[in-house]
N, C-alpha and C positions, 0 to 999 in steps of 0.2 A: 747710770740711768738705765731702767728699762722701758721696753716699747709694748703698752698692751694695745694691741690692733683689732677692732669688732667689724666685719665682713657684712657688705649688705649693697642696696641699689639707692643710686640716691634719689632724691623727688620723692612728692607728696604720693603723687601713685604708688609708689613702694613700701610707703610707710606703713608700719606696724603689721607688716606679710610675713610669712614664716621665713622667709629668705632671707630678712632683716633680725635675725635673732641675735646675731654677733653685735649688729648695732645697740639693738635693745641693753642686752647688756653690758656694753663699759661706759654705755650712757649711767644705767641702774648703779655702776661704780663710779662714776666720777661724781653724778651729782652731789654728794654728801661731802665729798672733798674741795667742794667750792670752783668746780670747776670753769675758767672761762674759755670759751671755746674763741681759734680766730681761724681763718685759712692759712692752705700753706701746700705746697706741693702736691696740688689740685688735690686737697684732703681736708678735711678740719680736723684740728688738733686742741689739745687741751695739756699743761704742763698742770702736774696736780703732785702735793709729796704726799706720803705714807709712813708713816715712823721715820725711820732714816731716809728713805726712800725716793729721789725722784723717779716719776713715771711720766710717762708722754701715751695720750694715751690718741688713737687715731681712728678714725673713719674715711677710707680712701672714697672719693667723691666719681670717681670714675667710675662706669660699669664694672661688673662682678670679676670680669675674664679680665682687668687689668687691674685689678688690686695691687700686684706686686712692686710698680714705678713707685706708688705712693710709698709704699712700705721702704722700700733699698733707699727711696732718697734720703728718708727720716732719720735709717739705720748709716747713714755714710756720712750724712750731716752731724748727728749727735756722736758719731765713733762708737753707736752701740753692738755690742757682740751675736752673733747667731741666738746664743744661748741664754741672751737678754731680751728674748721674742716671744712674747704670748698670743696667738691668732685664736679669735673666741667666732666660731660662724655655725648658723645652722648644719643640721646633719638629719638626713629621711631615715637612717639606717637608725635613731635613737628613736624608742617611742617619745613624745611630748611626758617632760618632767623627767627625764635622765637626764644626765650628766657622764660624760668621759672624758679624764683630760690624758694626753699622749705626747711621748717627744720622737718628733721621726715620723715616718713611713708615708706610705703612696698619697696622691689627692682623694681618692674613695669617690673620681667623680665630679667632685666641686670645684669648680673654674674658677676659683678666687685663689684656694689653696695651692691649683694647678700653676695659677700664674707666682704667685709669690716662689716656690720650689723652680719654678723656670729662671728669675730673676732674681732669686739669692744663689743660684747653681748647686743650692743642696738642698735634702730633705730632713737637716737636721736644726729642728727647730719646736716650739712645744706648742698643741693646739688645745683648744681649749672645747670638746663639741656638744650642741646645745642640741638636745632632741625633739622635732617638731612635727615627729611620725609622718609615715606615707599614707598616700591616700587608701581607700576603701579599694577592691576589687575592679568594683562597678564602678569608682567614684573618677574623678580628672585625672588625667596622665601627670607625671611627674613635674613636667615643668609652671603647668599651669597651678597644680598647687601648691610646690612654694612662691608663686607670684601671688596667693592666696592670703585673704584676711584671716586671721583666727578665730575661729567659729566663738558666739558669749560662752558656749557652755563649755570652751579651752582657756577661758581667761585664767581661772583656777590656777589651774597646773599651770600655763604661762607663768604665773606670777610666782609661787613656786620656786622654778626652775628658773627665773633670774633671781631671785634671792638667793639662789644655790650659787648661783654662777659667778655672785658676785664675792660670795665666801671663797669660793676657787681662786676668783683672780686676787684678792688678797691675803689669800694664802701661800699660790707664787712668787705675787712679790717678796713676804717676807722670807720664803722658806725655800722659793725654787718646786720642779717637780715632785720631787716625791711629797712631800710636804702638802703640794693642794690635790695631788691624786688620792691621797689617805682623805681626804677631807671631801673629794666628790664624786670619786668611781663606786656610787653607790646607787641603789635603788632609791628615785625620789617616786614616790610610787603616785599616779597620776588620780587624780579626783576621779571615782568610780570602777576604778580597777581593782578586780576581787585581790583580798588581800591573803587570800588562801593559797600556797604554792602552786596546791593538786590543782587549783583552777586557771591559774595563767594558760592560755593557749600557745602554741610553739608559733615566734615571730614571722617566722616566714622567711622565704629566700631575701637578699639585700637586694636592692632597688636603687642603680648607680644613677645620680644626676646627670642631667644634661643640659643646663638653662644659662642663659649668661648671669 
């Protein structure tokens, strides 16, 4: 069995905010698989197969900074392996309509991530990250907008970038890493952004999260 986990806040206030991107999408992948969602290890969970494939797929119901209980119990209860983990959550350092998926390395920041590497006691595990760009200069500090709606004229590229994301996560399933990083570490290039090299502007310094 593997575990795909979508990272987000629960309650109607949090719904559909850039923080909820990891939710957005393995909801966008379970639903065509007939998914029934019940609770379960202060989470909702969903058993869905895939070809040969069972997956389990999660949404910890706790705040963001405690994702991880949800996730270890899930992993200790099914006997599923580090390397049977796909964590899909937003990320400010991707513009909105990227995609990068990664096995390993730091939290970059985000307190979901931070907590799950706390409570598996390693960082060896494969993430999945959904880009939902940082704010404008002038625009909200970082925590206030990913506690943020997405603007109509992000719906686009939103919509996009979970249908990207949902090819990722069933491309892990059947193929493992390499397999859905060939398939999503690419430019999904956002509604309105010049499609000319010489014109992309240089991204700017990263912009570490801070927000529960």
């Amino acid at each position: 069995m593997k575990l795909v986990c979508g990272l987000g806040n629960p309650g109607a206030r949090y719904a559909r905010t850039r923080h909820n991107a990891g939710f957005m999408a393995v909801e966008a992948f379970a639903q065509p698989l007939d998914a029934s969602w019940t609770e379960r290890w202060n989470a909702r969970v969903a058993k869905v197969a895939l070809g040969r494939e069972d997956v389990l797929v999660l949404e910890p119901l706790t705040f963001m900074n405690l994702s991880g209980h949800a996730v270890t119990a899930a992993t200790r209860f099914f006997r599923i392996a580090k390397e049977d983990v796909l964590i899909v959550h937003d990320d400010v350092d991707l513009a909105l309509g990227r995609l990068m998926l990664k096995f390993g390395g730091g939290d970059g920041g985000h307190k979901g991530i931070r907590s799950i590497i706390e409570q598996f006691g390693t960082r060896d595990f494969a993430r999945l990250r959904v880009g939902v760009g940082r704010p404008a200069q002038q625009g909200p500090e970082v925590p206030d907008y990913v506690l943020s709606p997405f603007h109509e004229s992000e719906l686009a590229s939103l919509d996009g970038a979970l249908k990207a994301a949902v090819e990722g996560i069933r491309a892990w399933v059947a193929g493992g890493v390499p397999t859905a990083q060939n398939r999503v570490n690419r430019r999904v290039r956002p509604v309105g952004e010049p499609s000319c090299p010489g014109e992309r502007r240089d991204p700017g310094p990263k912009v570490r999260e801070e927000v529960e």
